[in-house]
MIROVO-905082 format. One record per residue (C-alpha): residue number from 1; x, y, z. Coordinates in nm, 2 decimals. Each point is the difference from the previous one (the first is absolute). Layout:
R seq     px     py     pz
R NUM      X      Y      Z
...
END
This chain:
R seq     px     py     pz
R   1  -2.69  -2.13  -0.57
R   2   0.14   0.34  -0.14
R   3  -0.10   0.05  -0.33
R   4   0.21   0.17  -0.25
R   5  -0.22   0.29  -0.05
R   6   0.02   0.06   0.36
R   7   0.31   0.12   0.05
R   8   0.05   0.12  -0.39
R   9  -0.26   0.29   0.09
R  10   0.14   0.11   0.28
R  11   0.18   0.38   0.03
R  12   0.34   0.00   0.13
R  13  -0.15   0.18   0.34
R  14  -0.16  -0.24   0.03
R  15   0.31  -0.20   0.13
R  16   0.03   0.22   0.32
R  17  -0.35  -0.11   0.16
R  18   0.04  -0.38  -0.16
R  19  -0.01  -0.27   0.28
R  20   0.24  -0.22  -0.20
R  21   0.20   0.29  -0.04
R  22   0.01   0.07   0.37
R  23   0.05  -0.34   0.12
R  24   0.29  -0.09  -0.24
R  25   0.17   0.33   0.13
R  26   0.02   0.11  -0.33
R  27   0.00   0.40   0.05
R  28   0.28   0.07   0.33
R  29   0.03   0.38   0.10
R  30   0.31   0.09   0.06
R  31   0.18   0.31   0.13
R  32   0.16   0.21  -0.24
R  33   0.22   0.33   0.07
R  34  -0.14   0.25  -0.21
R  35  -0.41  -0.10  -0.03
R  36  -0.04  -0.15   0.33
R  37  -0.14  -0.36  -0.06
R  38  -0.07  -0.17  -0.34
R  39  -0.21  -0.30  -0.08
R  40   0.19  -0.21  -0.24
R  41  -0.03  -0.37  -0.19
R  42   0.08  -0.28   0.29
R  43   0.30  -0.23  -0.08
R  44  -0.09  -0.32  -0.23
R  45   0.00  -0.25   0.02
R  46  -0.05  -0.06   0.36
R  47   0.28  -0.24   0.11
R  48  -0.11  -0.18   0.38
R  49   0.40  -0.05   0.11
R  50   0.08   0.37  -0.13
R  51  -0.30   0.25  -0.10
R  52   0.16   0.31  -0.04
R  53  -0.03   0.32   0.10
R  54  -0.11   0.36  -0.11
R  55   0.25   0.27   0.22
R  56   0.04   0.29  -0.17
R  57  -0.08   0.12  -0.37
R  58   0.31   0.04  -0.09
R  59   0.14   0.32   0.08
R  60   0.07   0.34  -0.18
R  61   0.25   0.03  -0.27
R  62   0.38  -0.04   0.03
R  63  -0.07  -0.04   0.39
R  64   0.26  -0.31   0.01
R  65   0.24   0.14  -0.27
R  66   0.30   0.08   0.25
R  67  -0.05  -0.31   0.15
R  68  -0.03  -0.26  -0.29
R  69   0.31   0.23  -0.21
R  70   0.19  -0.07   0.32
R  71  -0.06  -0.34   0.01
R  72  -0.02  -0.12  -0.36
R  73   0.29   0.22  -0.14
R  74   0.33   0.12   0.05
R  75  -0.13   0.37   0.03
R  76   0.10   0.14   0.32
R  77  -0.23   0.31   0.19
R  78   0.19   0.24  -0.16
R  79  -0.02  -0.11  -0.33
R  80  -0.39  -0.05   0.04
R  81  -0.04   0.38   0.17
R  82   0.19   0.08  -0.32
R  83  -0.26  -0.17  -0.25
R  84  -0.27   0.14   0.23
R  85   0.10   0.39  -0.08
R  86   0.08  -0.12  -0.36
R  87  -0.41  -0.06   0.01
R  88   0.12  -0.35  -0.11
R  89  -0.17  -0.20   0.28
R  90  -0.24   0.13   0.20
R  91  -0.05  -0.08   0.44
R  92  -0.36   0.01   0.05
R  93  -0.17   0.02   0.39
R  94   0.06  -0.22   0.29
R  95  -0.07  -0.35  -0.02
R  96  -0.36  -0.13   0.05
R  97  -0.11  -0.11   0.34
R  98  -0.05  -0.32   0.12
R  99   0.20  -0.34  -0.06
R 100   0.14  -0.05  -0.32
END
């Protein structure tokens, strides 16, 4: 039986040799643009009919901001170039690769 003091003592690196840890699926690496591939948290809980999944971490900043002003507003491309130059929004890099 796991004792409290067991895992209580325990340093968070410790996490990324941990059986438990490894069998749960608790650290995924996933591919990310800039840094190559990242080992983040797993999704909790883990649901049988639909577990979730890690794809991407998330992207660089304003990498969607065209696309979601175009979608959720009535700003046209012209009007977001416009608040682009103003410095108002800001267009980062490409989207990430992968699935979203």
């Amino acid at each position: 039986m796991l004792k409290l003091h067991d895992f209580c003592n325990r340093a968070v690196e410790d996490i990324f040799t941990d059986p438990h840890f490894q069998a749960r699926g608790m650290l995924a690496e996933v591919p990310d643009a800039e840094l190559g591939s990242l080992v983040l948290p797993g999704i909790v809980p883990k649901l049988s009919a639909s577990p979730g999944q890690l794809r991407h971490t998330g992207g660089a900043i304003g990498q969607d901001t065209r696309e979601i002003l175009l979608e959720h507003t009535s700003l046209d491309l012209e009007e977001i170039l416009a608040l682009e130059a103003q410095g108002v929004i800001q267009q980062g890099p490409a989207a990430h690769t992968g699935p979203a």
